[in-house]
C-alpha positions in Angstrom: 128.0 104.6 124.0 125.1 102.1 124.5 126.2 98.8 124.6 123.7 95.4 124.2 124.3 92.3 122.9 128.0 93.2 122.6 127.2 96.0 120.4 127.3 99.6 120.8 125.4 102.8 119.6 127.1 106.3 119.3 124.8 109.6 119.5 126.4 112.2 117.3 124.8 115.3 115.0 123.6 114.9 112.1 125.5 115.9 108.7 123.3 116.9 105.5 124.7 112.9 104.5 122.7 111.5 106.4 119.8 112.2 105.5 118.8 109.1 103.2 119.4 107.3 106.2 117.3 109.6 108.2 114.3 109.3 106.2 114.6 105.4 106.4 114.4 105.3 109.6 111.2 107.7 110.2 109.4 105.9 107.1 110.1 102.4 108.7 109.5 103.8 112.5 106.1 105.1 111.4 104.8 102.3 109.4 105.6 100.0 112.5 104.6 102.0 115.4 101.7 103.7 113.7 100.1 102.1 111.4 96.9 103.8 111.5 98.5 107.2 110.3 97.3 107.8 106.6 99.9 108.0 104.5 99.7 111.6 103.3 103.3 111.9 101.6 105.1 110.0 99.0 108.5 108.4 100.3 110.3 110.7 98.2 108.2 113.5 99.4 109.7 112.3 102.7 113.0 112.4 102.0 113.1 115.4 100.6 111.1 116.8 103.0 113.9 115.2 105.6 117.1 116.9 103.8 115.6 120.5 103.1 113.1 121.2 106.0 114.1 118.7 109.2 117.6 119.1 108.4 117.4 122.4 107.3 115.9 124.4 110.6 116.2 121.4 113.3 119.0 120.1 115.3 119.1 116.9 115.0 121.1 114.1 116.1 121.8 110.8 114.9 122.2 107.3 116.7 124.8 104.7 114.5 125.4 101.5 115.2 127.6 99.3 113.2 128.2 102.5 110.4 124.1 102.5 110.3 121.8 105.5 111.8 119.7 103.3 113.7 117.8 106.5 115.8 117.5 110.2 115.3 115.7 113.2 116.9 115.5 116.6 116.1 114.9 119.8 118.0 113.3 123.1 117.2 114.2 125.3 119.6 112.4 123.9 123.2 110.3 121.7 121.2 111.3 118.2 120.6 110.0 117.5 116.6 111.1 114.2 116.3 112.6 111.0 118.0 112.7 107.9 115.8 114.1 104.5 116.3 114.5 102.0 113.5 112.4 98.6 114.0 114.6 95.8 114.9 116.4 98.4 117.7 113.9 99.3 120.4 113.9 98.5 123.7 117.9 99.2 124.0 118.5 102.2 124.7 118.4 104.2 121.8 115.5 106.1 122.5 117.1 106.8 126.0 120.2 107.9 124.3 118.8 110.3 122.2 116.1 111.6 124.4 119.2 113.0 126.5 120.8 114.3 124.1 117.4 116.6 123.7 117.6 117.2 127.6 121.1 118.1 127.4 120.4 120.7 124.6 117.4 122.0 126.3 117.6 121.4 130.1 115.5 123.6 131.5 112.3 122.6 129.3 111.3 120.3 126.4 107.7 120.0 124.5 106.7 117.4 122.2 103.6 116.1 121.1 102.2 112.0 120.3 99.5 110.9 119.3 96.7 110.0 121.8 96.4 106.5 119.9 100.6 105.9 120.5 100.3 104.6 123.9 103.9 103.5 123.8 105.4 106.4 122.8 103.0 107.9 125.7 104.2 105.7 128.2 107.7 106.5 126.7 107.5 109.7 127.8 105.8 109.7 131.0 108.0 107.0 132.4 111.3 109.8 131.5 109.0 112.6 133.4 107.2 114.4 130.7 103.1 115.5 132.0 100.0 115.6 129.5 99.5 119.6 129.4 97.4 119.8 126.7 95.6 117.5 124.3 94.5 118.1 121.1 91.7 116.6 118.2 93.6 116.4 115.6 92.7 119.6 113.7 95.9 121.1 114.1 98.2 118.0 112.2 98.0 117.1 109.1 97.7 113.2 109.8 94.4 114.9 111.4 94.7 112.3 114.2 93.7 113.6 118.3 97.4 114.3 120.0 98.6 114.9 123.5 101.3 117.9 124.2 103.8 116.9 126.8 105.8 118.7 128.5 109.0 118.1 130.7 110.2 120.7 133.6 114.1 120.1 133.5 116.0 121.8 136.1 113.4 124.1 136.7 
């Protein structure tokens, strides 16, 4: 459990149900943290694209707090697709939460990629041990936008 302001957040996986809730929270996550991402999908497009692909070949976990998903992050295999928290939540340990739930499920080596421009999500990462291996212009996402692959060693 994380507990702040006499609150707390449980980690848990993800059910098919959740994932209105899901979508919400990446649509409002991205809009707030990155702004300067074109907006190449439709909402719907997102959360459909949430329940039948993300849903469909990730694992993914949720954060809740209160009865509403306030975090989530999803796995594909070693690669860490997505970590999400929902505006109005950072900064308490949600992110933390569910980044260990990814280290728990892959311990001996995770991958992710961020966008160059995210420098808090960057500093995110670094700060919980993951190194720049790689970076990238931007031709190989569709947002088109220069990216950094980071990599964490786990136990290794």
């Amino acid at each position: 459990m994380i507990h702040k302001r006499g609150r707390s957040a449980h980690v848990r996986a993800a059910t098919y149900a959740d994932a209105r809730e899901i979508a919400a929270v990446f649509i409002a996550a991205r809009h707030d943290a990155l702004p300067y991402l074109p907006n190449i999908h439709s909402d719907d497009e997102t959360r459909r694209w949430i329940s039948e692909t993300v849903l469909g070949r990730s694992r993914v976990w949720v954060a809740e707090l209160d009865g509403t998903v306030v975090g989530f992050v999803s796995l594909v295999g070693d690669h860490l697709d997505h970590l999400y928290v929902r505006p109005g939540h950072y900064r308490q340990g949600i992110g933390d939460r569910l980044l260990a739930k990814a280290k728990e499920m892959s311990p001996e080596k995770l991958r992710l990629f961020a966008f160059q421009r995210n420098a808090v999500a960057r500093a995110f990462y670094e700060r919980r041990g993951f190194v720049a291996i790689a970076f990238g212009d931007g031709s190989a996402n569709e947002e088109h936008e220069p990216d950094v692959l980071y990599e964490w060693g786990g136990r290794a």
